[in-house]
C-alpha positions as CSV (number, residue, x, y, z in Angstrom):
1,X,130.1,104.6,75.3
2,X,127.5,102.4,77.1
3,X,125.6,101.4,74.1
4,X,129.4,100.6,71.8
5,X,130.2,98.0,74.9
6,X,127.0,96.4,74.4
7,X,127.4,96.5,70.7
8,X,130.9,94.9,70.9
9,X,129.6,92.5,73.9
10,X,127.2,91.0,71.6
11,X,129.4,90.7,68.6
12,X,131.8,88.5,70.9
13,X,128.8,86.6,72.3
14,X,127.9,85.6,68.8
15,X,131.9,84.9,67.6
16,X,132.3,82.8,70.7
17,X,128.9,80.5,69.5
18,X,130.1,80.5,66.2
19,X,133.4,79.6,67.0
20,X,132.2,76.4,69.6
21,X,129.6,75.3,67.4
22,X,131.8,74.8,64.3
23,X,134.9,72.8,66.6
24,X,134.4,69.0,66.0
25,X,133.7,66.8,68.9
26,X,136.1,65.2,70.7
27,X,135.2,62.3,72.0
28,X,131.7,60.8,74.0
29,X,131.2,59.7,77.0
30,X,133.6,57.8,79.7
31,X,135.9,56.1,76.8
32,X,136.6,58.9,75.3
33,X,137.7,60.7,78.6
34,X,139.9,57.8,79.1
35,X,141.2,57.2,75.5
36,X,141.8,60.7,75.8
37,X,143.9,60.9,78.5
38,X,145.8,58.0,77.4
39,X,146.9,59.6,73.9
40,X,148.1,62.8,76.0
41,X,150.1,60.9,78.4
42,X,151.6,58.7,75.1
43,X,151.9,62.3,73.1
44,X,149.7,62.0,70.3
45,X,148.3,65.0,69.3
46,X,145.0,65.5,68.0
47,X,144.0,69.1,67.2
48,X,146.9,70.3,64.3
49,X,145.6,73.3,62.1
50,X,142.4,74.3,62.1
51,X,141.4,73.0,65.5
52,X,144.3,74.4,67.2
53,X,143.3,77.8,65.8
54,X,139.8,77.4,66.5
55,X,140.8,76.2,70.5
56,X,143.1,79.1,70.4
57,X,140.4,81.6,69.0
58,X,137.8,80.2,71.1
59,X,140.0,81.1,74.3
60,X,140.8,84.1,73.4
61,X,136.5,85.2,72.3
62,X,136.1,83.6,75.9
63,X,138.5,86.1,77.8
64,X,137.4,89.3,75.7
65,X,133.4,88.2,76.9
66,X,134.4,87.8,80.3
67,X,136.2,91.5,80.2
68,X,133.9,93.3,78.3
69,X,130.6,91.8,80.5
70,X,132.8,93.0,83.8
71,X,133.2,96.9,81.9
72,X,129.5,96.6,80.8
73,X,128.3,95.8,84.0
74,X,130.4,98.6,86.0
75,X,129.2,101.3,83.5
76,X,125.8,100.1,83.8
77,X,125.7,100.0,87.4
78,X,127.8,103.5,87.4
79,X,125.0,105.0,85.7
């Protein structure tokens, strides 16, 4: 059981890099915090399609590391 978490763990691991590293960059620096903010507030919406699903896919990678290290490291320590 130990050793299909840790298999699983590092699949996720490498999703989640795979899945950050292929999202395009927002914006740099201060301007783009605060041209960023501004197109929220005046509701123009920048990530349609495939960004959304990678954001939503990155999210979700994110949570299922963040379980999966917690299980891992109770059965590790349980052993």
């Amino acid at each position: 059981m130990d050793v299909v978490l840790k298999i699983i763990l590092v699949i996720f691991s490498l999703g989640l890099i795979a899945v950050v590293l292929l999202q395009r960059g927002k914006s740099a620096g201060l301007s783009g915090a605060i041209t960023g903010g501004a197109e929220q507030l005046f509701g123009k919406q920048k990530a349609r399609g495939l960004d959304l699903f990678l954001q939503r896919l990155t999210v979700g990678l994110a949570i299922g590391f963040f379980i999966l290290s917690l299980v891992v490291a109770y059965f590790v320590k349980a052993a």
